[in-house]
C-alpha positions, -999 to 999 in steps of 0.1 A, spaced: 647 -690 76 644 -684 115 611 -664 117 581 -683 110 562 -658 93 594 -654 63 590 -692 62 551 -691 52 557 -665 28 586 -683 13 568 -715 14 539 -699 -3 558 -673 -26 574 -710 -44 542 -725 -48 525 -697 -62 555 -694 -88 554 -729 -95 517 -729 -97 518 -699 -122 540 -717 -148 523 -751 -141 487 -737 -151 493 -706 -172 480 -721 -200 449 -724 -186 419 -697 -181 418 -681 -149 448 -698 -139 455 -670 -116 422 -669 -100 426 -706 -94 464 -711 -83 451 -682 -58 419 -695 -44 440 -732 -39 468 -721 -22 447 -697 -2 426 -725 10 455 -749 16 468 -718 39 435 -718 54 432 -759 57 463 -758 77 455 -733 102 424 -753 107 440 -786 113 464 -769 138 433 -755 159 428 -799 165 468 -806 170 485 -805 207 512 -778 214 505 -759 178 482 -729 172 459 -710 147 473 -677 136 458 -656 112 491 -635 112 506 -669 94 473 -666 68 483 -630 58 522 -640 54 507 -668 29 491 -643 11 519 -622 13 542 -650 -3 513 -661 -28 513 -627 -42 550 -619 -46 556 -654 -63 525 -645 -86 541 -611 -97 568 -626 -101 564 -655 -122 537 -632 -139 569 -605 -145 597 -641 -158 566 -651 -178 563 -616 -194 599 -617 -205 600 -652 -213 569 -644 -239 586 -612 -254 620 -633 -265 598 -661 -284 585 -636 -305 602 -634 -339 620 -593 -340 608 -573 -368 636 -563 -393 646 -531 -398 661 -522 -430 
């Protein structure tokens, strides 16, 4: 996307969307697609710290959580919809 912080947030924003509707079934899915992807944010930063020419940046950890939360409220907002139109309507007379 030509600025490497918009491409971790991106990166992570899709995950965390796709992560939502993968595991919303399950309790705490939330909590867990969160701690996951944060560590996966984490474990990459790390590995970079060992790899020539590439660089930790905590900067790129915050733009990860940036993304992760925006793809959480929104999957949490499609979800929300999604639920409301399965419902049967209620019929007036």
């Amino acid at each position: 996307l030509g600025w490497d912080k918009l491409n971790h947030a991106a990166a992570f924003m899709t995950m965390a969307f796709c992560g939502h509707f993968a595991f919303r079934e399950r309790p705490r899915a939330s909590f867990w697609v969160v701690f996951l992807l944060m560590a996966l944010g984490l474990a990459i930063e790390l590995v970079q710290l060992g790899v020539p020419g590439r660089d930790a940046d905590v900067m790129d950890l915050l733009a990860d959580g940036i993304g992760l939360a925006s793809g959480l409220v929104l999957a949490m907002g499609l979800a929300r919809r999604l639920d409301r139109r399965k419902r049967p309507r209620k019929r007036s007379r």
